[in-house]
N, CA, C and O atoms as a CHARMM CRD file, in Angstrom:
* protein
*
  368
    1    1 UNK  N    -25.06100 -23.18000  54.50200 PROA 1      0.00000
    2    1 UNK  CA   -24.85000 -23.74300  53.19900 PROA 1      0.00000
    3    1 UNK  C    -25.41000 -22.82500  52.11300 PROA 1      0.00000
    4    1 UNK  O    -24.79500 -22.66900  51.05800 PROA 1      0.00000
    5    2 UNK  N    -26.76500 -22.11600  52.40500 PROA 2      0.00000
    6    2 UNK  CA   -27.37100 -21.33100  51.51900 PROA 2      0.00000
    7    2 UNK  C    -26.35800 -20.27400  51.16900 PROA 2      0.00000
    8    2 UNK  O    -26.20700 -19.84300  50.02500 PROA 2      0.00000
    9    3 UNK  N    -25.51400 -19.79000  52.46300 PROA 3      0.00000
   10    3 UNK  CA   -24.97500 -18.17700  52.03700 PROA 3      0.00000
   11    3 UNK  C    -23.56000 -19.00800  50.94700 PROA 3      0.00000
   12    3 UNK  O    -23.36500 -18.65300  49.78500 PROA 3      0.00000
   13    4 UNK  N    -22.84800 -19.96100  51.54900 PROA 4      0.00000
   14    4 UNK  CA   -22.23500 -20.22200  50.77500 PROA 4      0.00000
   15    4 UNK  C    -22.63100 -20.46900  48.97000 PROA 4      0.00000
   16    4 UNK  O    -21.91900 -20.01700  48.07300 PROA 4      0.00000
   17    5 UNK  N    -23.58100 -21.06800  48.79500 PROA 5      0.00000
   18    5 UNK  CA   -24.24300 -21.08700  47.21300 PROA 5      0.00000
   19    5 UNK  C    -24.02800 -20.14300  46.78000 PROA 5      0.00000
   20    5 UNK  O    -23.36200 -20.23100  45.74800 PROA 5      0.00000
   21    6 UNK  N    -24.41600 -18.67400  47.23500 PROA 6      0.00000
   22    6 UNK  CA   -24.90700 -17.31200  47.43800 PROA 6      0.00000
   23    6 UNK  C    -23.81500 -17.05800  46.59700 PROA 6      0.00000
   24    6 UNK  O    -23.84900 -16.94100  45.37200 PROA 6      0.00000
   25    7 UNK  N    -22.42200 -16.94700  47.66100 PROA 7      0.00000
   26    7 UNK  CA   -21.15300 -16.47600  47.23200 PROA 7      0.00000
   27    7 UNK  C    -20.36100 -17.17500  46.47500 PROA 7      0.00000
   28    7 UNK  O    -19.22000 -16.74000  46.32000 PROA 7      0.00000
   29    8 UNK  N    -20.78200 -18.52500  45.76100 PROA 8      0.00000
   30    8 UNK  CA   -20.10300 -18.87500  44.62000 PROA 8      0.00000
   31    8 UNK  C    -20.96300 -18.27100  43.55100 PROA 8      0.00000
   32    8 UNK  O    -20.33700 -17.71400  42.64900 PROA 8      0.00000
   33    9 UNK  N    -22.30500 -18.26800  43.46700 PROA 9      0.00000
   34    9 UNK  CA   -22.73200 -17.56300  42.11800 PROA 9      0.00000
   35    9 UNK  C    -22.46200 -16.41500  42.10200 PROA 9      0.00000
   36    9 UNK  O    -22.41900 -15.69700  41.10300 PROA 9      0.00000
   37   10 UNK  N    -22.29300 -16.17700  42.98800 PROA 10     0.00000
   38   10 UNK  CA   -21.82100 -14.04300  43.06600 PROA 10     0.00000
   39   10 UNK  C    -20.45400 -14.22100  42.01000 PROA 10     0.00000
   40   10 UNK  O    -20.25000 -13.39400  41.12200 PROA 10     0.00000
   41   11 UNK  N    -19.53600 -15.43100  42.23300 PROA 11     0.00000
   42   11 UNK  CA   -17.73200 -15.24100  41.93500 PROA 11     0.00000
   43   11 UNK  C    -18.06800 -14.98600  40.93700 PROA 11     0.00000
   44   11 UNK  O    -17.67200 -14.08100  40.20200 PROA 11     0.00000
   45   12 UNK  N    -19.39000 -16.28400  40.65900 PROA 12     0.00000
   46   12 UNK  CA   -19.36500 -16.44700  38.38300 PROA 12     0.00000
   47   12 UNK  C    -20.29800 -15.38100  38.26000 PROA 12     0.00000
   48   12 UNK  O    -19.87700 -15.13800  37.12900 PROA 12     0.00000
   49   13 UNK  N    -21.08400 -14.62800  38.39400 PROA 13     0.00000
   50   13 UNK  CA   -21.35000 -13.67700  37.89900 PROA 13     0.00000
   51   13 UNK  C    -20.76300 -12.78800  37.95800 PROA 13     0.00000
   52   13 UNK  O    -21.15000 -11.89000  37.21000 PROA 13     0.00000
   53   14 UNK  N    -19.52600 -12.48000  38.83300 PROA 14     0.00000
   54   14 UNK  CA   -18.61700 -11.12800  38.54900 PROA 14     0.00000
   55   14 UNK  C    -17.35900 -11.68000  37.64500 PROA 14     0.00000
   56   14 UNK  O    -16.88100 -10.94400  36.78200 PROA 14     0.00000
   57   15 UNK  N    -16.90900 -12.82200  37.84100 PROA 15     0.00000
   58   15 UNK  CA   -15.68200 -13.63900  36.90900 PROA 15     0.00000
   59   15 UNK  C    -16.56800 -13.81100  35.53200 PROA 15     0.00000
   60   15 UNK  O    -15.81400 -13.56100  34.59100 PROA 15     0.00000
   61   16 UNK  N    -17.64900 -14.08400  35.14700 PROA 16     0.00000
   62   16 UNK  CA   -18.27900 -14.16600  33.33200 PROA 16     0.00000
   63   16 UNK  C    -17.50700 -13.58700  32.73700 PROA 16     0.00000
   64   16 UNK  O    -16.58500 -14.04000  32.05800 PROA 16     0.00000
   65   17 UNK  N    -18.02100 -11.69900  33.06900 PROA 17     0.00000
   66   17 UNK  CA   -17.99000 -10.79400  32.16300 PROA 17     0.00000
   67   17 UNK  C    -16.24400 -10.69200  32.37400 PROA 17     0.00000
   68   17 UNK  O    -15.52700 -10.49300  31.39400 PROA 17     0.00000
   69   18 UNK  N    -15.78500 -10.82100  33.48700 PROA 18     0.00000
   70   18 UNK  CA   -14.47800 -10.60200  33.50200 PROA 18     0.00000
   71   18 UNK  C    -13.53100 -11.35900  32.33300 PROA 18     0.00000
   72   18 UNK  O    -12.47400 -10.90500  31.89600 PROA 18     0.00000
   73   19 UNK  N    -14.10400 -12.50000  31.97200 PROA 19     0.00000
   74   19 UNK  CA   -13.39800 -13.33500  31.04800 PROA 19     0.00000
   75   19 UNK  C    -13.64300 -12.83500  30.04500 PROA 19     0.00000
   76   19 UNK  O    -12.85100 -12.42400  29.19800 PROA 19     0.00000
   77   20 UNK  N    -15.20000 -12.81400  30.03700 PROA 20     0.00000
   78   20 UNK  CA   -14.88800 -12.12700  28.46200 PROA 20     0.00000
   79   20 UNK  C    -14.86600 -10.90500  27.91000 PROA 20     0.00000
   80   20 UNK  O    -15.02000 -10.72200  26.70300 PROA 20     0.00000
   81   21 UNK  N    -14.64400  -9.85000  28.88500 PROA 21     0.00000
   82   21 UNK  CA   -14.26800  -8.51800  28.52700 PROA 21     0.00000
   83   21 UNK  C    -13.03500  -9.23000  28.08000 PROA 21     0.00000
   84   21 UNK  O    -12.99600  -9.30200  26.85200 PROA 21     0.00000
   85   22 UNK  N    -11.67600  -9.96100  28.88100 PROA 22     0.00000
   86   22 UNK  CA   -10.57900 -10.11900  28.66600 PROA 22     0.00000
   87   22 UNK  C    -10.59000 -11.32600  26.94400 PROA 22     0.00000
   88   22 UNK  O     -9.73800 -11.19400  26.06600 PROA 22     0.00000
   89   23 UNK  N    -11.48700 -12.14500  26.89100 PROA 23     0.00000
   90   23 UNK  CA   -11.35500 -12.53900  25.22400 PROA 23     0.00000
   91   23 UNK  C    -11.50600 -11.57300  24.30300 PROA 23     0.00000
   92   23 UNK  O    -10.80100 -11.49600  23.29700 PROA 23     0.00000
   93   24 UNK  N    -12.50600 -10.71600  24.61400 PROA 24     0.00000
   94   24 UNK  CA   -12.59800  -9.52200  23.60000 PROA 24     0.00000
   95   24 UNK  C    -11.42000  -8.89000  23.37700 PROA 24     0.00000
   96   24 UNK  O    -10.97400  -8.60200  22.26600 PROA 24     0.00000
   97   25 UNK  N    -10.78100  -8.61600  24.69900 PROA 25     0.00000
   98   25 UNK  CA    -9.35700  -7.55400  24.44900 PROA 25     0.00000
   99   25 UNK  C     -8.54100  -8.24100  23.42600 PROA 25     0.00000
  100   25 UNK  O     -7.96700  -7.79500  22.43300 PROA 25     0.00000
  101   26 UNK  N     -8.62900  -9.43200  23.90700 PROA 26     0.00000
  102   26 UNK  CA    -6.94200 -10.13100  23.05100 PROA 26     0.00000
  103   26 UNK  C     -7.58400 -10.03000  21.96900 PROA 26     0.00000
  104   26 UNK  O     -6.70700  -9.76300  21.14800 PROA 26     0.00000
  105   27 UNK  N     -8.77200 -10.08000  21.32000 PROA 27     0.00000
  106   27 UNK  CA    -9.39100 -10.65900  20.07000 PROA 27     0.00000
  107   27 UNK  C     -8.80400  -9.00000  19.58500 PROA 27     0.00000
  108   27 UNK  O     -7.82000  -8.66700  18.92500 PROA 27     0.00000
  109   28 UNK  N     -9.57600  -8.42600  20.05200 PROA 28     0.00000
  110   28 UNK  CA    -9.41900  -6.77800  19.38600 PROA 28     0.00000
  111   28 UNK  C     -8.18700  -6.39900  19.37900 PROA 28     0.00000
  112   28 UNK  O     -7.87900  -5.99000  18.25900 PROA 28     0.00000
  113   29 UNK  N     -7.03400  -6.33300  20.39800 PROA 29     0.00000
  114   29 UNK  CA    -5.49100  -6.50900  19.93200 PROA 29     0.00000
  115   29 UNK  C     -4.91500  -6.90900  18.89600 PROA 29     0.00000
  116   29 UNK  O     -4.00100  -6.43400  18.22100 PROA 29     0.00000
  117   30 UNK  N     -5.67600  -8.05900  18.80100 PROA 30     0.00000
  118   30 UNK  CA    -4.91100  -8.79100  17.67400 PROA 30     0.00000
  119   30 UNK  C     -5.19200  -8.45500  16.51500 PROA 30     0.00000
  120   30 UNK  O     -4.24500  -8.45500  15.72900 PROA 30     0.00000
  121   31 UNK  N     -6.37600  -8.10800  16.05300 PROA 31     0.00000
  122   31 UNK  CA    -7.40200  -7.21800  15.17600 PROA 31     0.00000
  123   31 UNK  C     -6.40700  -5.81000  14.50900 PROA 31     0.00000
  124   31 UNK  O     -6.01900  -5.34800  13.43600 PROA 31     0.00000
  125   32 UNK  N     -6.34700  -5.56400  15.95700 PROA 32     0.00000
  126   32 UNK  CA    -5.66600  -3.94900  15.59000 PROA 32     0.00000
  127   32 UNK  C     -4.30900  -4.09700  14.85100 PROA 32     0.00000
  128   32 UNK  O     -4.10300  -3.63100  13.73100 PROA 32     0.00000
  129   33 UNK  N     -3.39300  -4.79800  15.59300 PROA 33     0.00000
  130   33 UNK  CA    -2.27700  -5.37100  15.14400 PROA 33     0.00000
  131   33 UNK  C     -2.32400  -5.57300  13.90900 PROA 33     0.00000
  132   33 UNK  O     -1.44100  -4.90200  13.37300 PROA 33     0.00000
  133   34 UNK  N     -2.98600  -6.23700  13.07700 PROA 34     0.00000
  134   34 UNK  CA    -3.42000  -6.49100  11.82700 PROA 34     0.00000
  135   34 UNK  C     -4.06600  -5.22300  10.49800 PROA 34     0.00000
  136   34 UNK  O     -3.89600  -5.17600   9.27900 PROA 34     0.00000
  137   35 UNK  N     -4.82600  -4.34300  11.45700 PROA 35     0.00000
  138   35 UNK  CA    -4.92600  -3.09900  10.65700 PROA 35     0.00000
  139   35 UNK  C     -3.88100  -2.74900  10.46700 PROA 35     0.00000
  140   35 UNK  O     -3.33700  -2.61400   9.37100 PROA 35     0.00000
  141   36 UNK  N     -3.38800  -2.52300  11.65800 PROA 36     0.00000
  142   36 UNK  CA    -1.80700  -1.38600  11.56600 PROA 36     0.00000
  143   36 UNK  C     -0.67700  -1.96700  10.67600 PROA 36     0.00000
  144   36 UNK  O      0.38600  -1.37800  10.48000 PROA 36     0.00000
  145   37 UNK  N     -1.08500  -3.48900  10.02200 PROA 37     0.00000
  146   37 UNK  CA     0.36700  -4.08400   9.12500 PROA 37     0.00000
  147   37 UNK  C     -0.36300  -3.38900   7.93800 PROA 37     0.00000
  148   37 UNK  O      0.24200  -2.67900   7.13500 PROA 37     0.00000
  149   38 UNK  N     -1.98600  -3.69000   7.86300 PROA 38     0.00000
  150   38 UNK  CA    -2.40200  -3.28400   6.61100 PROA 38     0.00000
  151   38 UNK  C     -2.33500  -1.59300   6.11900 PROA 38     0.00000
  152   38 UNK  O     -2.13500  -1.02200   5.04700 PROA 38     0.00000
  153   39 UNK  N     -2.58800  -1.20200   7.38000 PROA 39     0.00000
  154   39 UNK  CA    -2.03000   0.49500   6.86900 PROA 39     0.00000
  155   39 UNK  C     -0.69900   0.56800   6.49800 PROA 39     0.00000
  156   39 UNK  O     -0.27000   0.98700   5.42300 PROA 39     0.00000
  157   40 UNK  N     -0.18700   0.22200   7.25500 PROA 40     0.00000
  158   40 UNK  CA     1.72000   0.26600   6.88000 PROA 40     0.00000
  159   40 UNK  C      1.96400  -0.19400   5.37700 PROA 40     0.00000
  160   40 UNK  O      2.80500   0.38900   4.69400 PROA 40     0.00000
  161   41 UNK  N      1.28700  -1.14600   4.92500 PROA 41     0.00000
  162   41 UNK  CA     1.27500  -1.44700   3.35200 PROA 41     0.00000
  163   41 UNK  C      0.60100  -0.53300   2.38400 PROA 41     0.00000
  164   41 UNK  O      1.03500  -0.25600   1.26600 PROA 41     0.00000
  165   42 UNK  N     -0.51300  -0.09000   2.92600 PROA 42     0.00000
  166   42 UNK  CA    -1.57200   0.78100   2.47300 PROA 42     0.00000
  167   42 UNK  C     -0.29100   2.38000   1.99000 PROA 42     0.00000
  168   42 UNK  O      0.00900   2.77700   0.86400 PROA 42     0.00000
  169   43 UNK  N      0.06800   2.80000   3.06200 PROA 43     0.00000
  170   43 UNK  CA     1.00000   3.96900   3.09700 PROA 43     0.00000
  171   43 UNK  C      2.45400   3.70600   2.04000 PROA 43     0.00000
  172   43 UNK  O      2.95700   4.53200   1.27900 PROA 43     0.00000
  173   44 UNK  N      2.71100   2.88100   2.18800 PROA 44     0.00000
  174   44 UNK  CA     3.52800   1.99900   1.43600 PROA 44     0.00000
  175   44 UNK  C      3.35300   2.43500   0.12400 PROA 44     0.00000
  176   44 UNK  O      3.94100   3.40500  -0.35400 PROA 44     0.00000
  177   45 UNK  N      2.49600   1.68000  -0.50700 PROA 45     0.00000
  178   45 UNK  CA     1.57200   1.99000  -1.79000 PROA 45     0.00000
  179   45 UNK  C      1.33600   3.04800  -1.95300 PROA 45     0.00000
  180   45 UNK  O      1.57700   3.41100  -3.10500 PROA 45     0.00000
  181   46 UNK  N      0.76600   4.13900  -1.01100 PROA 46     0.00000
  182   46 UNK  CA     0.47100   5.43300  -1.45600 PROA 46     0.00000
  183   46 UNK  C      1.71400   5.85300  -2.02000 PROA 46     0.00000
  184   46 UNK  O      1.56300   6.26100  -3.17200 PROA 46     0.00000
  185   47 UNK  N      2.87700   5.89400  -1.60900 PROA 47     0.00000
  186   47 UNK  CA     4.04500   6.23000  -1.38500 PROA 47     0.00000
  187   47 UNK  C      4.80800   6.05800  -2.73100 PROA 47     0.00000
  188   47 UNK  O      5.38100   6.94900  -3.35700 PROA 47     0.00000
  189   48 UNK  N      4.71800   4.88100  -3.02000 PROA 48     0.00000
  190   48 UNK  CA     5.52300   4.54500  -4.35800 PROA 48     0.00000
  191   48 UNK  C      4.21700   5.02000  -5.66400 PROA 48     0.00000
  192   48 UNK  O      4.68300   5.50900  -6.69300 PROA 48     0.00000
  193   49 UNK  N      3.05800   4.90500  -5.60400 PROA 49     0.00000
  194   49 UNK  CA     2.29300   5.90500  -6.80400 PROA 49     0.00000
  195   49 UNK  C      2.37500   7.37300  -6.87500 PROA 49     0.00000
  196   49 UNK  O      1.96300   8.01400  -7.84200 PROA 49     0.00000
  197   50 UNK  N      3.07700   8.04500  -5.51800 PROA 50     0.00000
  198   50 UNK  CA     3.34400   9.57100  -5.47500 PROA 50     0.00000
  199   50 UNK  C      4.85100   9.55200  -5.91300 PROA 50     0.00000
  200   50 UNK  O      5.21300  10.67000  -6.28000 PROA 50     0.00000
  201   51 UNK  N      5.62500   8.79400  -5.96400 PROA 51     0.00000
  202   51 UNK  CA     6.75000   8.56700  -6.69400 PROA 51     0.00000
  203   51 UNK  C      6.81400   8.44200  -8.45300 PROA 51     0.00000
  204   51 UNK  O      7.61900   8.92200  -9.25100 PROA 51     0.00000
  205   52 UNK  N      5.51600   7.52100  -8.66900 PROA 52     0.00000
  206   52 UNK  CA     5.34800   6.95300  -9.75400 PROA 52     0.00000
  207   52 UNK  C      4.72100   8.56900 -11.10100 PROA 52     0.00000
  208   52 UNK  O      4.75000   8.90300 -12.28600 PROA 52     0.00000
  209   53 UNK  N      4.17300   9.08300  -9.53700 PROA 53     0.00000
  210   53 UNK  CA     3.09600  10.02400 -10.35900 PROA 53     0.00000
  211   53 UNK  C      4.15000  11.44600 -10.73700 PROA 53     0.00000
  212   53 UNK  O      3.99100  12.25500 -11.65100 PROA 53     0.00000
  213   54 UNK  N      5.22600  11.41100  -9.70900 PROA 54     0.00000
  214   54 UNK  CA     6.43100  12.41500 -10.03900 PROA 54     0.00000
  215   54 UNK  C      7.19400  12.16000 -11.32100 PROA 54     0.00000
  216   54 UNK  O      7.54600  13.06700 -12.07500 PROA 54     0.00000
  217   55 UNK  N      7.38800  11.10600 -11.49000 PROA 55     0.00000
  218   55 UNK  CA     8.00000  10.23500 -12.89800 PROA 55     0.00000
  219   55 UNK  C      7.01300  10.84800 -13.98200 PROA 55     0.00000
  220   55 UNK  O      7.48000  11.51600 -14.90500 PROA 55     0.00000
  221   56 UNK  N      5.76800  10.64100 -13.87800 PROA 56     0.00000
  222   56 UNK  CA     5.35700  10.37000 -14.89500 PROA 56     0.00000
  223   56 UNK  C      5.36200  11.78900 -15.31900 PROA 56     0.00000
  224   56 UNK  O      5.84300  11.93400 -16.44200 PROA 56     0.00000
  225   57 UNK  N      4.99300  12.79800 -14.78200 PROA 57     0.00000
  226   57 UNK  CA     4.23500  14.26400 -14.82800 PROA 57     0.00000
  227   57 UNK  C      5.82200  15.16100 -15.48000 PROA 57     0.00000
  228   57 UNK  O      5.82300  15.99100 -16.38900 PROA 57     0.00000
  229   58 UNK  N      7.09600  14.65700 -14.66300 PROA 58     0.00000
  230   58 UNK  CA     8.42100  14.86900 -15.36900 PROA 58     0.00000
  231   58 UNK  C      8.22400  14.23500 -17.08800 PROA 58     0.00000
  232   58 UNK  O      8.44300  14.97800 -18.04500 PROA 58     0.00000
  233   59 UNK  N      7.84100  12.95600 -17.24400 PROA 59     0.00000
  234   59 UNK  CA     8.15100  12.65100 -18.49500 PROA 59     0.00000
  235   59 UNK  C      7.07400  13.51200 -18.91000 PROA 59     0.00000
  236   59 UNK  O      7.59800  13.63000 -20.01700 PROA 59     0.00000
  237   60 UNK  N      6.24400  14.07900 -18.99400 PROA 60     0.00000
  238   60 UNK  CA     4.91800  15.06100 -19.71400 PROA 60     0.00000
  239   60 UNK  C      5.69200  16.31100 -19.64100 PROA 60     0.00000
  240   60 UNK  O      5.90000  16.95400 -20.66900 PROA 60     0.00000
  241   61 UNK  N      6.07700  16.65000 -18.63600 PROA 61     0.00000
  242   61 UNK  CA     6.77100  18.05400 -18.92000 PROA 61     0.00000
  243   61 UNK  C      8.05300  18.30400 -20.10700 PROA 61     0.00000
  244   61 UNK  O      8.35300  19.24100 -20.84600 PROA 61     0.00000
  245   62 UNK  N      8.49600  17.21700 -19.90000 PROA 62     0.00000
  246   62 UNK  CA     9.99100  16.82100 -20.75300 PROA 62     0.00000
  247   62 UNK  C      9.42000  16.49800 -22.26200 PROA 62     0.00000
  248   62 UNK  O     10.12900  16.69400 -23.24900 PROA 62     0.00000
  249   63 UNK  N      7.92100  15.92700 -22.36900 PROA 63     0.00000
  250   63 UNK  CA     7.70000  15.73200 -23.80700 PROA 63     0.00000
  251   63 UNK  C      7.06900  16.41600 -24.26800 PROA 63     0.00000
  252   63 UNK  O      6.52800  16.05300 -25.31200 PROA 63     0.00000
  253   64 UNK  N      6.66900  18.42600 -23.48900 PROA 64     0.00000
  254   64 UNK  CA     6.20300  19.30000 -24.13500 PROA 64     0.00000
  255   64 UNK  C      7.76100  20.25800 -24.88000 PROA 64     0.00000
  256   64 UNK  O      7.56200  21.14800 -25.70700 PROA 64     0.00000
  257   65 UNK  N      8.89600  19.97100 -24.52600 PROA 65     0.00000
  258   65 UNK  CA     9.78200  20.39600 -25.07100 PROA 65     0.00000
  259   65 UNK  C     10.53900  20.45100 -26.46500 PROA 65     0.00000
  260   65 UNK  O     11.06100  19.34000 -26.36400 PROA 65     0.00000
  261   66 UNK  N     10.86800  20.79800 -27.37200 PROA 66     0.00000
  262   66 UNK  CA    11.29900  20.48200 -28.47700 PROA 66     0.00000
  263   66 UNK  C     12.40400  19.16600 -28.48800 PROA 66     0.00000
  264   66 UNK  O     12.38800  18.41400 -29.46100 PROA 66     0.00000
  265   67 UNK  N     13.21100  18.96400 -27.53700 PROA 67     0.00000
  266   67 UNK  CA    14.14600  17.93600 -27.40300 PROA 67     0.00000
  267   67 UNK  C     13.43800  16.41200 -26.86800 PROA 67     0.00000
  268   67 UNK  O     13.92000  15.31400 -27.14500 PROA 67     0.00000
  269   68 UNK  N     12.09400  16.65100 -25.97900 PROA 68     0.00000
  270   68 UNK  CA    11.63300  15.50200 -25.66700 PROA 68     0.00000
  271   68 UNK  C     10.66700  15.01700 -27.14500 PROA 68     0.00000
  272   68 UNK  O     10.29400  13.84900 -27.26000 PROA 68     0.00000
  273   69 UNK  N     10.32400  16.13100 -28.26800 PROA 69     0.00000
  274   69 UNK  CA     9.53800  16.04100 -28.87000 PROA 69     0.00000
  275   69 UNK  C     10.12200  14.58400 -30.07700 PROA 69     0.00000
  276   69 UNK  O      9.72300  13.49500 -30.48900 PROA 69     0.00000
  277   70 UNK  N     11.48300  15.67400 -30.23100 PROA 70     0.00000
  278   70 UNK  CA    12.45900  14.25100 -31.14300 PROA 70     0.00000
  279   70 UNK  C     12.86800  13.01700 -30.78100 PROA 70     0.00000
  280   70 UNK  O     13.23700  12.12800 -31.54800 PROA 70     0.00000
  281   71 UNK  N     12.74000  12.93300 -28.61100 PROA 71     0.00000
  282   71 UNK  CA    13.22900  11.94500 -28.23400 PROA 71     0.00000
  283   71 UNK  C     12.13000  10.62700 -28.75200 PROA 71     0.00000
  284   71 UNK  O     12.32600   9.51400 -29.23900 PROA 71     0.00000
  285   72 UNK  N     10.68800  11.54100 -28.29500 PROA 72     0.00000
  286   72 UNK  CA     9.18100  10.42800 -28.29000 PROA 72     0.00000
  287   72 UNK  C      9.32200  10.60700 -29.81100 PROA 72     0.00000
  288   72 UNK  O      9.49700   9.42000 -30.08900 PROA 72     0.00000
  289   73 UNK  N      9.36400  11.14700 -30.81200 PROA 73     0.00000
  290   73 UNK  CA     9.43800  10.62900 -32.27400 PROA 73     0.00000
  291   73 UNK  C     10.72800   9.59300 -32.69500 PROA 73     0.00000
  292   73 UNK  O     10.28600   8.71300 -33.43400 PROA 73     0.00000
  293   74 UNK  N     12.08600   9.44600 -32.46600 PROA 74     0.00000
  294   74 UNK  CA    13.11800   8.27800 -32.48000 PROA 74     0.00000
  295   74 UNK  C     11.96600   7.38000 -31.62300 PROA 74     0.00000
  296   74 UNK  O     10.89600   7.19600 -32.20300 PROA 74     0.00000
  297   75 UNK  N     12.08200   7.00100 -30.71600 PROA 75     0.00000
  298   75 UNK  CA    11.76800   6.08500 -29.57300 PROA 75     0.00000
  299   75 UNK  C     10.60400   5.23600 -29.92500 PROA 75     0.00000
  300   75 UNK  O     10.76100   4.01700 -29.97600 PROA 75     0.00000
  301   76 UNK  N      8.92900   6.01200 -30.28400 PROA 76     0.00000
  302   76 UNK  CA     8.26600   5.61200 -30.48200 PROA 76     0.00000
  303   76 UNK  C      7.82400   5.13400 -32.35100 PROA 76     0.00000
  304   76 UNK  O      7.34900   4.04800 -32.68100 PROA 76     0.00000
  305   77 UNK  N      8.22200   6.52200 -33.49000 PROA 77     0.00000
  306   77 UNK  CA     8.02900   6.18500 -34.36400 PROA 77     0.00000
  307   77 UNK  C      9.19600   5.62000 -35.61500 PROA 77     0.00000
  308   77 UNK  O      8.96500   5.12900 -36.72100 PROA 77     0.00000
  309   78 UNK  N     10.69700   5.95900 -34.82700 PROA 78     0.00000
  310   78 UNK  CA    11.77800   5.79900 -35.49100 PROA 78     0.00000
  311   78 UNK  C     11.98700   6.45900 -36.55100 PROA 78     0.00000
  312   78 UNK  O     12.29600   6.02900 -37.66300 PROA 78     0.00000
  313   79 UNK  N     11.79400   7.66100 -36.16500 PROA 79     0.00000
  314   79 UNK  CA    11.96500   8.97900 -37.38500 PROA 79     0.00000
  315   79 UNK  C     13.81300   9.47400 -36.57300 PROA 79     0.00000
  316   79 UNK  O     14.25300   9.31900 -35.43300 PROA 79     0.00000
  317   80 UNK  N     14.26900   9.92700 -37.51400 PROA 80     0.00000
  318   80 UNK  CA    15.51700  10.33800 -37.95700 PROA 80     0.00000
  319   80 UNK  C     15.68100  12.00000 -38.41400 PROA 80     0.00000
  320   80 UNK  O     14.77100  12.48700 -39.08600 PROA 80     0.00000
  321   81 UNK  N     16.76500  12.78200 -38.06400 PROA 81     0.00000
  322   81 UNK  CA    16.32600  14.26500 -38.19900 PROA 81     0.00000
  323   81 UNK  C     17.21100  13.85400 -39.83100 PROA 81     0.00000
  324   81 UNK  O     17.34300  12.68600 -40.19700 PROA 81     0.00000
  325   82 UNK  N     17.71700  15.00500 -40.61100 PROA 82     0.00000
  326   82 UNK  CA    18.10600  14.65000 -41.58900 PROA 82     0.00000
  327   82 UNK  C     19.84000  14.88800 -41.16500 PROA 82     0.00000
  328   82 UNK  O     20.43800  15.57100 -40.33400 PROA 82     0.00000
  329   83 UNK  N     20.30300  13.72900 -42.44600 PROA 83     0.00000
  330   83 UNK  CA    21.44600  13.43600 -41.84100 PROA 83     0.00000
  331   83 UNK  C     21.30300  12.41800 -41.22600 PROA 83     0.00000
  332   83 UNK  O     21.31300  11.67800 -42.20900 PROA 83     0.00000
  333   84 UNK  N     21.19600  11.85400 -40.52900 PROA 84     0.00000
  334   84 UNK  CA    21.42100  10.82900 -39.32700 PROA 84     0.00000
  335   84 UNK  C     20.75000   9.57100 -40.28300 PROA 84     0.00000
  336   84 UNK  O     19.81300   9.37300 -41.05600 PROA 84     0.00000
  337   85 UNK  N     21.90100   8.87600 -39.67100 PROA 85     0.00000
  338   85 UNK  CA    21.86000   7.21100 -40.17500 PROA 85     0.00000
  339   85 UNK  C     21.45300   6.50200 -39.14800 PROA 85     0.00000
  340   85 UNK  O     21.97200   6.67800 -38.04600 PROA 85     0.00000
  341   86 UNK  N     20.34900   5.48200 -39.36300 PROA 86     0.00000
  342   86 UNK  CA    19.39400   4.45000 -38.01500 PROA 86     0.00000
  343   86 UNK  C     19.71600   3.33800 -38.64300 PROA 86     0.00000
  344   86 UNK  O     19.55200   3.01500 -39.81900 PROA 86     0.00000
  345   87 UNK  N     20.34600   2.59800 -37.45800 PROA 87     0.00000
  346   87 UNK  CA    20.52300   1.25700 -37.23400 PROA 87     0.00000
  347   87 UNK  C     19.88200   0.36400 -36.72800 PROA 87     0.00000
  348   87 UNK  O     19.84300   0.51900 -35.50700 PROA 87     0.00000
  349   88 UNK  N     19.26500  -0.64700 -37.11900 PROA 88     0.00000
  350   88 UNK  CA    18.48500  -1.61000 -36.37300 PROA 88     0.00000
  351   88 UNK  C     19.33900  -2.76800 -35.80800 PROA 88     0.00000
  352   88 UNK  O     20.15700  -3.19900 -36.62000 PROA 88     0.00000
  353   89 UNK  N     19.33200  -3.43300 -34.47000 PROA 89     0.00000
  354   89 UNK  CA    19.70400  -4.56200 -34.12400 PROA 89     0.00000
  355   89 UNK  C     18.91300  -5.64000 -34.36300 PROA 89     0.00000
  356   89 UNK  O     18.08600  -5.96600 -33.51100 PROA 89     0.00000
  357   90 UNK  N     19.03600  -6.31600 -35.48500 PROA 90     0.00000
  358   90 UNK  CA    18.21700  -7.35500 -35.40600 PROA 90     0.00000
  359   90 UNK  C     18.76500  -9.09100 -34.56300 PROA 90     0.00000
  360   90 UNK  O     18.23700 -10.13000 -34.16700 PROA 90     0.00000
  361   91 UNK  N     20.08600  -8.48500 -34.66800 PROA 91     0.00000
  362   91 UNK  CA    20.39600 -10.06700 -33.84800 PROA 91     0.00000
  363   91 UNK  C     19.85400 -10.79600 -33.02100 PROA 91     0.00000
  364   91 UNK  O     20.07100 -12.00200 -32.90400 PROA 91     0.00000
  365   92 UNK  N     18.71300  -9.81100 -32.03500 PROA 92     0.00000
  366   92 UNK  CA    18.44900 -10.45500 -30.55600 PROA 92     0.00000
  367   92 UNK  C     18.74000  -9.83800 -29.82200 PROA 92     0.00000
  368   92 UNK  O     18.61000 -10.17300 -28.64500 PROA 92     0.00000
């Protein structure tokens, strides 16, 4: 009867850690799984501000030019070269 006792506490002390090495895994799987959506968004984002930052650095290059110079003066202050007639829409 003794050896038998013996060899059931032997099972649970080698089955414990076995379980919970195996909760840890799924826990940490699932974990990882979850980084890897958040990088994928993360990269995402990088992605469209290196887009954003190509836009912008074009419009800086384009408004050191004499033609972007008149575009950002119409656009922003509504200056007119001479000659030219400006129309406002006020309807809406």
């Amino acid at each position: 009867m003794k050896f038998k006792r013996s060899s059931l506490m032997t099972r649970v002390i080698v089955l414990l850690p076995a379980v919970a090495a195996t909760v840890t895994l799924v826990s940490l799987q699932a974990q990882l799984a979850e980084k890897r959506a958040q990088a994928a968004a993360l990269e995402a984002e990088v992605a469209a501000a290196a887009q954003e930052n190509q836009r912008l650095e074009a419009t800086i290059e384009a408004a050191g030019t004499e033609e972007g110079v008149k575009d950002i003066a119409r656009q922003k202050l509504g200056l007119a070269e001479s000659g030219e007639i400006v129309f406002y829409d006020i309807g809406g």
